[in-house]
TORLUM-699566 format. One record per atom (N, C-alpha, C): residue number from 1; residue in one letter; atom name; x, y, z. Coordinates in steps of 0.1 Angstrom, whole numbers. Example, Ala and Ser with C-alpha at 12.3 -4.5 7.8 and 13.67 -1.06 7.14 Angstrom:
{n = 1 res = A atom = N x = 132 y = -57 z = 78} .
{n = 1 res = A atom = CA x = 123 y = -45 z = 78} .
{n = 1 res = A atom = C x = 132 y = -33 z = 78} .
{n = 2 res = S atom = N x = 128 y = -22 z = 71} .
{n = 2 res = S atom = CA x = 137 y = -11 z = 71} .
{n = 2 res = S atom = C x = 129 y = 0 z = 79} .
END
This chain:
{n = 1 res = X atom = N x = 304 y = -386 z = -483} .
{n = 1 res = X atom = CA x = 311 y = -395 z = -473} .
{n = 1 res = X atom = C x = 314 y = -408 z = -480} .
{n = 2 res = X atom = N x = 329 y = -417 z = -478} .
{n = 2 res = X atom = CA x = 330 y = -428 z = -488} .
{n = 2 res = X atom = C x = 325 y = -437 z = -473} .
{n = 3 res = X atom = N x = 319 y = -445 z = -481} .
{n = 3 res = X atom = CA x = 320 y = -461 z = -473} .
{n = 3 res = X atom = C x = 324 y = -468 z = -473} .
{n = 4 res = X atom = N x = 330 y = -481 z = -466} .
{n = 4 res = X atom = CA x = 340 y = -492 z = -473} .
{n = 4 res = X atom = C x = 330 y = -503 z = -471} .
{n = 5 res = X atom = N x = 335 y = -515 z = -478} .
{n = 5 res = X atom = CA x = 329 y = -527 z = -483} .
{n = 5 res = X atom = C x = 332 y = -534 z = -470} .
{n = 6 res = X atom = N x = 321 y = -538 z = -463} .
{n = 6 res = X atom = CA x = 328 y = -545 z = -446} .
{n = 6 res = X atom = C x = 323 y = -558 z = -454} .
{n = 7 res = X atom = N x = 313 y = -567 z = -460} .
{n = 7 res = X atom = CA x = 311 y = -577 z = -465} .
{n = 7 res = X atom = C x = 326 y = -590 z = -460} .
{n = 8 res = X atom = N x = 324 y = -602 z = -459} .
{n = 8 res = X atom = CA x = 335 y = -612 z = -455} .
{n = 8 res = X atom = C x = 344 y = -613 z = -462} .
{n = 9 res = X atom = N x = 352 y = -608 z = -463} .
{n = 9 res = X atom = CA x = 363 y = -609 z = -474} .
{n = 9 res = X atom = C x = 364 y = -597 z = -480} .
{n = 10 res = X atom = N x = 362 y = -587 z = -478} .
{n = 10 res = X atom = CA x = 363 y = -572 z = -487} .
{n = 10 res = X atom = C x = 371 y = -565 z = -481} .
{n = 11 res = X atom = N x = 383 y = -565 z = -487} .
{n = 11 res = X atom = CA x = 395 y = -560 z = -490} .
{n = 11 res = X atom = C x = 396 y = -543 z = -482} .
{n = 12 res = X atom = N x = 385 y = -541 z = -477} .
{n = 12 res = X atom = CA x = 386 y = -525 z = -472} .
{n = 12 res = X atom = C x = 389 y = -516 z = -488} .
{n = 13 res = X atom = N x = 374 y = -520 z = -498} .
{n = 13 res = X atom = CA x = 378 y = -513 z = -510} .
{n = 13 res = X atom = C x = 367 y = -501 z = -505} .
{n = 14 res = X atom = N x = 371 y = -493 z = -508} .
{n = 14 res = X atom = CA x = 363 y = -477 z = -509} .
{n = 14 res = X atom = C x = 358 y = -476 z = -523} .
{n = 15 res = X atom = N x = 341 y = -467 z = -521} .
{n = 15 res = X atom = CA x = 337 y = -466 z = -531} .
{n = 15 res = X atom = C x = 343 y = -449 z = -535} .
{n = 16 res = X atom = N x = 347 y = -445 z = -547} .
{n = 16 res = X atom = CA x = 348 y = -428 z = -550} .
{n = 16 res = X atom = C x = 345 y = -429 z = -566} .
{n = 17 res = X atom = N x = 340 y = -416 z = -567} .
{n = 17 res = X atom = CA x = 334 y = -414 z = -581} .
{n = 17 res = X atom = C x = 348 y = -408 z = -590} .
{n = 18 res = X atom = N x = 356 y = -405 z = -585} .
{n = 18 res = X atom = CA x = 367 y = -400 z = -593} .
{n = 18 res = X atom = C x = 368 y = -406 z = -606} .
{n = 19 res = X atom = N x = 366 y = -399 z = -615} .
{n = 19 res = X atom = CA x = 367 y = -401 z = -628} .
{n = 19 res = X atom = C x = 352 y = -409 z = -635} .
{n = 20 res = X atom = N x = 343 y = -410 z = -625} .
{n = 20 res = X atom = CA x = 329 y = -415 z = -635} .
{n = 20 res = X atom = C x = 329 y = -402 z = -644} .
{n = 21 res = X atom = N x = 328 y = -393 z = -639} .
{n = 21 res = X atom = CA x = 318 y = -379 z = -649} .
{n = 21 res = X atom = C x = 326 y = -374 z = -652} .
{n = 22 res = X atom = N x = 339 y = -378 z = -657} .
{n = 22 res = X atom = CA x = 349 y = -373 z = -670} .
{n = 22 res = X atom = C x = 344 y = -383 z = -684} .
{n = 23 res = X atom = N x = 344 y = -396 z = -679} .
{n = 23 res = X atom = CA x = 341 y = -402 z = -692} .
{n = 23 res = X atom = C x = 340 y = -398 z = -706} .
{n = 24 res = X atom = N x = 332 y = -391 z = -704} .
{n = 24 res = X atom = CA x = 324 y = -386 z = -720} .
{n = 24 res = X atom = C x = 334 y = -375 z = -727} .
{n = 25 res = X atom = N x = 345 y = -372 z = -715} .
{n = 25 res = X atom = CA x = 354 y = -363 z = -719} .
{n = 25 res = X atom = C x = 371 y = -369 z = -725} .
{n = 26 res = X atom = N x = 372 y = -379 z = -735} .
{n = 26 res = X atom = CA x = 382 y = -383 z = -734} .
{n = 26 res = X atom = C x = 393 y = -390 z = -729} .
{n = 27 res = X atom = N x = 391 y = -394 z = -716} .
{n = 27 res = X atom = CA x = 401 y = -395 z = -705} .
{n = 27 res = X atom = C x = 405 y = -381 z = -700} .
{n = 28 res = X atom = N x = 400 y = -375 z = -696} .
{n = 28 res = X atom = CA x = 401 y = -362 z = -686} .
{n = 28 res = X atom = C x = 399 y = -363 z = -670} .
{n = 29 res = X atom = N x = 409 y = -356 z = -662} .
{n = 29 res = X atom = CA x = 401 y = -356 z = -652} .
{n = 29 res = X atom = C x = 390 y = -347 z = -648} .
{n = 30 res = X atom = N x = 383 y = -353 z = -642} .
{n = 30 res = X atom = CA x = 372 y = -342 z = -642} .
{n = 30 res = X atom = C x = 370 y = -327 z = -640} .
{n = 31 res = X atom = N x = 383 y = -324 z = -633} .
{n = 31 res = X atom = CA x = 386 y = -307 z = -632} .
{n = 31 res = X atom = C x = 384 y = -302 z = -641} .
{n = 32 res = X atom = N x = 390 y = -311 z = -651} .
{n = 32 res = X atom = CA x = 396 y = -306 z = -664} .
{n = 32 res = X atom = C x = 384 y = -305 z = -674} .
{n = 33 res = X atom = N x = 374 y = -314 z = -675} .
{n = 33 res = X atom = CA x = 361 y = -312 z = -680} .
{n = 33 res = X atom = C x = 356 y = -301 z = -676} .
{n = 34 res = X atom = N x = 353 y = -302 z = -664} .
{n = 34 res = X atom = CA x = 343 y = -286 z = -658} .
{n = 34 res = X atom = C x = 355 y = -274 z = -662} .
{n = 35 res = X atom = N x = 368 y = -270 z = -669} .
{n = 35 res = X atom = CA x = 373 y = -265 z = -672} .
{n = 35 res = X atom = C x = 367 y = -262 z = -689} .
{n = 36 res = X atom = N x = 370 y = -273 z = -691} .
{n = 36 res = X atom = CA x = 370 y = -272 z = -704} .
{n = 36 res = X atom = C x = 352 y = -268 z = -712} .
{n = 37 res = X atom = N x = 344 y = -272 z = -699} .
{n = 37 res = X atom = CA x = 327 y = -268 z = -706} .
{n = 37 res = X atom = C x = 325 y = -253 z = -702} .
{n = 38 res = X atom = N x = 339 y = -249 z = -690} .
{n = 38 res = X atom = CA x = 335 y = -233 z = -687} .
{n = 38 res = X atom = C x = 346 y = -227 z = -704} .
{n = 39 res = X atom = N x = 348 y = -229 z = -706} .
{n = 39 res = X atom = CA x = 355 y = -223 z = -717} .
{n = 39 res = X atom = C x = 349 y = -223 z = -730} .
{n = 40 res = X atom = N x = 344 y = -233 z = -733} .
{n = 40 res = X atom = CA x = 332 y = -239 z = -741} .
{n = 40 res = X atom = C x = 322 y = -228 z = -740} .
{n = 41 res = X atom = N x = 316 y = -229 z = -730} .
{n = 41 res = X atom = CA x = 307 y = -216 z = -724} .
{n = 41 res = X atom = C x = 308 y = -205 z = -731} .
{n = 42 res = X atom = N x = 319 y = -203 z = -722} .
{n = 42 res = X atom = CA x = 327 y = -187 z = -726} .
{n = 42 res = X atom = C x = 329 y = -181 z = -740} .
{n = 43 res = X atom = N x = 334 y = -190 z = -749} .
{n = 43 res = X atom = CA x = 335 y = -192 z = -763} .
{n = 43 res = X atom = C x = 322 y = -187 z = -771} .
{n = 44 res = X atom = N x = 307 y = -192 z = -761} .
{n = 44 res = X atom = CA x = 296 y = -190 z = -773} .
{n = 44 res = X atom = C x = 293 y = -177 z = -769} .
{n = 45 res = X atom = N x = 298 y = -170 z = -752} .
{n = 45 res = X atom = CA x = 295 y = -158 z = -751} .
{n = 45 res = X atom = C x = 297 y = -146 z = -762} .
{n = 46 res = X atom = N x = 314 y = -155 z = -763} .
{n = 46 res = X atom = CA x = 321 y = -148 z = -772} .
{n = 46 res = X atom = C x = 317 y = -141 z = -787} .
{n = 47 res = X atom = N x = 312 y = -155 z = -790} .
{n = 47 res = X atom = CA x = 304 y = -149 z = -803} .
{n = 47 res = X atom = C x = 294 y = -145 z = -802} .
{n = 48 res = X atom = N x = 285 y = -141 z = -793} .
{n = 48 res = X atom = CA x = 274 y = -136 z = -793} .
{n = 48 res = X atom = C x = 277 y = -123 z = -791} .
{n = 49 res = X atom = N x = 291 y = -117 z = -793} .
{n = 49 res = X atom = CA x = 300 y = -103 z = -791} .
{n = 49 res = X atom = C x = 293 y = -97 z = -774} .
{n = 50 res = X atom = N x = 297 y = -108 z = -766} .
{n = 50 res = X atom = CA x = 295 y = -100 z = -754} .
{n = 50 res = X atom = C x = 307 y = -89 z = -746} .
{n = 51 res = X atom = N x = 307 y = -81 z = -738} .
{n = 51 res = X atom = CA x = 317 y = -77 z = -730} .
{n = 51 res = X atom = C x = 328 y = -89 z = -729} .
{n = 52 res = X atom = N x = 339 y = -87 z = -727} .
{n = 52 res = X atom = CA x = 348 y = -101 z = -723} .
{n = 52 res = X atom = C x = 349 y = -102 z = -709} .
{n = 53 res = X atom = N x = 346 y = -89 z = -699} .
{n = 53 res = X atom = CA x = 347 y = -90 z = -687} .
{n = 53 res = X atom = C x = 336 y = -96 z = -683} .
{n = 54 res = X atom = N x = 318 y = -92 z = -687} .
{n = 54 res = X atom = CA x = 309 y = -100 z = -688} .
{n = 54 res = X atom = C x = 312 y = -116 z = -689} .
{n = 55 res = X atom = N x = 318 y = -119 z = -699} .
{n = 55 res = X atom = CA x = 324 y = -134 z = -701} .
{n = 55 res = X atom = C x = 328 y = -143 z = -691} .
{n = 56 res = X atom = N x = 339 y = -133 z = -692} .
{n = 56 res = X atom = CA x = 346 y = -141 z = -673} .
{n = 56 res = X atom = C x = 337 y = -141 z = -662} .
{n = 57 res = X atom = N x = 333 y = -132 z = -662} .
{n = 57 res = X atom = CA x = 323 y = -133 z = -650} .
{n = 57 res = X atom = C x = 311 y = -146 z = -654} .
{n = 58 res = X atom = N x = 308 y = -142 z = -664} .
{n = 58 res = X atom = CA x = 288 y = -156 z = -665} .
{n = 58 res = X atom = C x = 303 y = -172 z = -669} .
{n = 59 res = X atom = N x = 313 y = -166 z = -671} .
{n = 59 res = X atom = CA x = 310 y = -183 z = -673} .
{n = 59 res = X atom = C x = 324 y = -189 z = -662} .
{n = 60 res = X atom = N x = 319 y = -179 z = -647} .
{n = 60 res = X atom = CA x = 328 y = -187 z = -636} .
{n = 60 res = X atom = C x = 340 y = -183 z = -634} .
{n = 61 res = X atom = N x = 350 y = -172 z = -643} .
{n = 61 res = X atom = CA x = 361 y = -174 z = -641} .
{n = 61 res = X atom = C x = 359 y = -160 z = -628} .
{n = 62 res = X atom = N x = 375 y = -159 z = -618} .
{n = 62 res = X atom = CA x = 377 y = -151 z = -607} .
{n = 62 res = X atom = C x = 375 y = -135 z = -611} .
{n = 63 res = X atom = N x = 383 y = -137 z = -622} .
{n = 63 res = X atom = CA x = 381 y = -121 z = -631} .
{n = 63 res = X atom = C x = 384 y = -121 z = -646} .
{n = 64 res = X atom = N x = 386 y = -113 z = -655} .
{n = 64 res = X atom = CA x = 392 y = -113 z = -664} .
{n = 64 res = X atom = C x = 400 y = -115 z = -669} .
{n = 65 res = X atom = N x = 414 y = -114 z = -658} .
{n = 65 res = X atom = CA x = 426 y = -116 z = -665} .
{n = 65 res = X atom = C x = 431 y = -135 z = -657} .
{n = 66 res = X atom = N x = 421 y = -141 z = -655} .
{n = 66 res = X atom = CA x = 423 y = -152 z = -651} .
{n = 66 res = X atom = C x = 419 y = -159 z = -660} .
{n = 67 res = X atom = N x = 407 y = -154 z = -668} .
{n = 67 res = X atom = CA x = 396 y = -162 z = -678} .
{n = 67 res = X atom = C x = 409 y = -159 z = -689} .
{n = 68 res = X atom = N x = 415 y = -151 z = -694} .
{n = 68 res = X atom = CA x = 427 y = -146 z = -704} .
{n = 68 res = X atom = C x = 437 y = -157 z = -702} .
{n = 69 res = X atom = N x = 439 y = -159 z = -693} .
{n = 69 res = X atom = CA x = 448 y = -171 z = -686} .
{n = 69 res = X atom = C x = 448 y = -181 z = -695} .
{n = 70 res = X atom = N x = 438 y = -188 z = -690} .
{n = 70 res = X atom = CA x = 433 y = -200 z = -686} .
{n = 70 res = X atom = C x = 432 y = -202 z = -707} .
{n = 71 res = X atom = N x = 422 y = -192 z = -707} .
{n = 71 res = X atom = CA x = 423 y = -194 z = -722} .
{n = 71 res = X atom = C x = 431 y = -195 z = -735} .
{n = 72 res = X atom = N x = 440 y = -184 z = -731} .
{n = 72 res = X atom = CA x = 456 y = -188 z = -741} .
{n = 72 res = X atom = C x = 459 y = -197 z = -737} .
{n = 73 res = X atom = N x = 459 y = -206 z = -724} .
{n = 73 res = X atom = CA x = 464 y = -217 z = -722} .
{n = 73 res = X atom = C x = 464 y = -228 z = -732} .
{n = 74 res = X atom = N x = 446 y = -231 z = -727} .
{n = 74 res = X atom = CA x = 438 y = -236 z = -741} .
{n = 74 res = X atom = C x = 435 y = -235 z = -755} .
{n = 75 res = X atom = N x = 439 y = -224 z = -755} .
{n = 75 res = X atom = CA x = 438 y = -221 z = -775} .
{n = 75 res = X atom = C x = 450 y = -212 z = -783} .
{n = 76 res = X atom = N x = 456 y = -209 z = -772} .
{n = 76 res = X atom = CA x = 468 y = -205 z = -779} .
{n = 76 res = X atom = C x = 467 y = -188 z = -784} .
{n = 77 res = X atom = N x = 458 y = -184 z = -778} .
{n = 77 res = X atom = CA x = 458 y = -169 z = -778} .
{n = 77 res = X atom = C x = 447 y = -160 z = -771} .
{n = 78 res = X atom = N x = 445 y = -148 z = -771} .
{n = 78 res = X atom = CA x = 442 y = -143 z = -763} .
{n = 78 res = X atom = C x = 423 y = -145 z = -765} .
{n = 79 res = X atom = N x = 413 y = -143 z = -754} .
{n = 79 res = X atom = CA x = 401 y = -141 z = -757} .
{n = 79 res = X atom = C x = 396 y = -130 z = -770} .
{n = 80 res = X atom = N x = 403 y = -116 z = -769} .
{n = 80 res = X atom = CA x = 404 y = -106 z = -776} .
{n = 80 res = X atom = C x = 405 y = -106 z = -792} .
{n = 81 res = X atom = N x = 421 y = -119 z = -789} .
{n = 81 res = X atom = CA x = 427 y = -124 z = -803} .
{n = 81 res = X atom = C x = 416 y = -133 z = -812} .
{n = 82 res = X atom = N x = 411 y = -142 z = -802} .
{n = 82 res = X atom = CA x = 399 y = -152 z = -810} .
{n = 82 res = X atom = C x = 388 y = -146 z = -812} .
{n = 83 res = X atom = N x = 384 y = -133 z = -802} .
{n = 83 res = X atom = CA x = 370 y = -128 z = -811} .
{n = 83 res = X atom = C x = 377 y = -120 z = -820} .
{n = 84 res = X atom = N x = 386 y = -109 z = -825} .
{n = 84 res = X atom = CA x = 386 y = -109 z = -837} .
{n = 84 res = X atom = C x = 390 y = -119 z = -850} .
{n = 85 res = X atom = N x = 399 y = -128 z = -847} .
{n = 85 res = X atom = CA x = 393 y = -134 z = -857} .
{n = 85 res = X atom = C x = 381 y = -145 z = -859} .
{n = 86 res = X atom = N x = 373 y = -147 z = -853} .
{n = 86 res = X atom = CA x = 358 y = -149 z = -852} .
{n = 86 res = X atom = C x = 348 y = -143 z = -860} .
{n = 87 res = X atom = N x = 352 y = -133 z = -847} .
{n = 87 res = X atom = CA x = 336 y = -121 z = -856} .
{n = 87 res = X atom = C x = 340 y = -111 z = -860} .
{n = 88 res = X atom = N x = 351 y = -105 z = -857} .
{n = 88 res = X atom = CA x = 361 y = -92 z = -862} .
{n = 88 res = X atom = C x = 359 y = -83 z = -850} .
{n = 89 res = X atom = N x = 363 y = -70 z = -850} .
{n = 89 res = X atom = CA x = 369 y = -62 z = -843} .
{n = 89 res = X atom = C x = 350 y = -59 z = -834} .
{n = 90 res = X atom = N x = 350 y = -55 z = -821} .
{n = 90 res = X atom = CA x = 340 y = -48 z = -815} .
{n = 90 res = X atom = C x = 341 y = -37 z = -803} .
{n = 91 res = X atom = N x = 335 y = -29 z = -806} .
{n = 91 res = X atom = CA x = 336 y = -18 z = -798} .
{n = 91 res = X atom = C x = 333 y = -20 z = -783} .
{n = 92 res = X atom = N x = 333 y = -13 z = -773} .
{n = 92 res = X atom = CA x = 334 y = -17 z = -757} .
{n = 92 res = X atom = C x = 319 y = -13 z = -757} .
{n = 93 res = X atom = N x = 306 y = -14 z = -762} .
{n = 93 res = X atom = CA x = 291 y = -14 z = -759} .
{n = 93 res = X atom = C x = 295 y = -33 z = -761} .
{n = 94 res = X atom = N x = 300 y = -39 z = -771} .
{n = 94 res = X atom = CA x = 296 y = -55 z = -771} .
{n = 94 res = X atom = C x = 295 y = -54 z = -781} .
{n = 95 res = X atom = N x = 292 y = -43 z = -790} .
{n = 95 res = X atom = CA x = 283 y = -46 z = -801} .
{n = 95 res = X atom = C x = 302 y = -50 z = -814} .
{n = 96 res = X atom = N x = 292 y = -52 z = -827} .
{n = 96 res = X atom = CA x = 303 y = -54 z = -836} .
{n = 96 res = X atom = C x = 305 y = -41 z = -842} .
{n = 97 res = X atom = N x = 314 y = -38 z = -842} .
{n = 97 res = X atom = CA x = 324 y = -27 z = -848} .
{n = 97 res = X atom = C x = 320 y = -21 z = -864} .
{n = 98 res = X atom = N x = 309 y = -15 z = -868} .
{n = 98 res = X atom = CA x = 311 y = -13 z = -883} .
{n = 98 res = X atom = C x = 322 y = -10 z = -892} .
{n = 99 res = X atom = N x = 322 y = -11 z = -905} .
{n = 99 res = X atom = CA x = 331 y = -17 z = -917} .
{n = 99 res = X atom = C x = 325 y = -3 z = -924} .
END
């Protein structure tokens, strides 16, 4: 709930937190942070060669092909595309692909 400053003279200023808990993120808005730590997230799933659907799901996204989205958006290519070149190819158990 915001409250305003009734004090003698106070301008009807409202308190709102908009943009305290981006700070630490560059100038972001804060959507954009809680975006960017779910992808962060998602990323260490990645290398830990989890499921990719697994992924999307533990780190928040609607489904899979939203977390795919969202993430080419951010890095310029597919989830799929960055774990192989990461950790290289993996078979659908999670595990890594033998050579």
């Amino acid at each position: 709930m915001r409250s305003q400053n009734t004090r003698s003279g106070g301008g009807g200023l409202e308190r709102s937190c908009k943009g305290t808990a981006a700070g630490w993120l560059a100038s972001t808005e804060p959507v954009e942070g809680v975006e960017l730590r779910r992808l962060a997230f998602a990323r260490d799933l990645i290398h830990a060669a989890r499921p990719l659907v697994e992924v999307a799901c533990e780190a928040g996204f609607a489904d899979q092909a939203h977390f795919t989205r969202v993430f080419r958006s951010a890095f310029g290519l597919t989830p799929a595309g960055y774990r192989a070149l990461r950790i290289g190819p993996v078979d659908l158990t999670g595990r890594r692909a033998a050579h």
